[in-house]
N, C-alpha and C positions, 0 to 999 in steps of 0.2 A: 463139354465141360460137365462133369459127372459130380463136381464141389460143389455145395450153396453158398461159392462167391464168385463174383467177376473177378476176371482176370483182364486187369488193365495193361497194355502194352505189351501182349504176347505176341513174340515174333511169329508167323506163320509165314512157312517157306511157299514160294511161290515159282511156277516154271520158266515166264518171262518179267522183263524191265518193264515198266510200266505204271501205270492206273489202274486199282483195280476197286470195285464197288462193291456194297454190301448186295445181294438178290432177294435172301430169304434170311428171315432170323424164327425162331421159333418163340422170339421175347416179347413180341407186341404185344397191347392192352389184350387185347380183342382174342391173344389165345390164351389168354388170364398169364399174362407176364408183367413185367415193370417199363416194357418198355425201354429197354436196355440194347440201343441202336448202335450201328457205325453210319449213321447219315451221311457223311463227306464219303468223295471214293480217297484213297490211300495211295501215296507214291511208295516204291519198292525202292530199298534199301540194299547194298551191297554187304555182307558177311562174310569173315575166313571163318570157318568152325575147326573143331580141335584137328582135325584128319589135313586140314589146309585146304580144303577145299571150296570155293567163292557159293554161296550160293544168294540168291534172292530172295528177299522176306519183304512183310508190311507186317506192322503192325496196329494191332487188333485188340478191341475191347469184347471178348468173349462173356455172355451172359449167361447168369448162375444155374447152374443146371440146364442148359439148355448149349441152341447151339446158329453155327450161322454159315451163310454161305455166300460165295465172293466170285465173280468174274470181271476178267481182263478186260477193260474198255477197251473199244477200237480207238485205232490213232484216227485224227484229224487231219494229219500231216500228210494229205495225196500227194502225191508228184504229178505235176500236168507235162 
C-alpha cells in the first residue's frame, strides 16, 4: 500500500480455499508502525469477477504505507 491510509476490507485474491494468516506485516510497533495487524487468520471467499471467472479472495486490512504477508494454513482434517 503506497497511500497514508488503510485499506479496510481489501479483497486479496488468493490460489486455494482455505485459511489463511497474516506471517509478516511491516506495521508493528517495534518497526516504528501503528501496529495495524490481521491477528485472526481469514476464511477465503468465492468471487465472479467482470471476465466470469470464480476466483478466491480474503479479505484484508492492509496498513498505511506499508505492507503484509499471508500463508495458507494447513488443514487439520487428516484422513486415517
Amino acid at each position: 500500500n503506497f497511500a497514508p491510509v488503510k485499506r479496510e476490507g481489501f479483497a486479496l485474491t488468493v490460489p486455494k480455499m482455505g485459511r489463511y494468516e497474516e506471517v509478516f506485516s511491516t506495521d508493528p510497533y517495534e518497526f516504528g508502525g501503528k501496529n495495524i495487524l490481521n491477528e485472526e487468520a481469514v476464511r477465503t471467499r468465492s468471487i465472479v469477477d467482470a471476465e466470469g471467472t470464480k476466483k478466491n479472495v480474503i479479505d484484508i486490512t492492509v496498513p498505511p504505507l506499508g505492507g503484509c504477508v499471508f500463508r495458507k494454513q494447513q488443514s487439520t482434517d487428516a484422513a486415517l
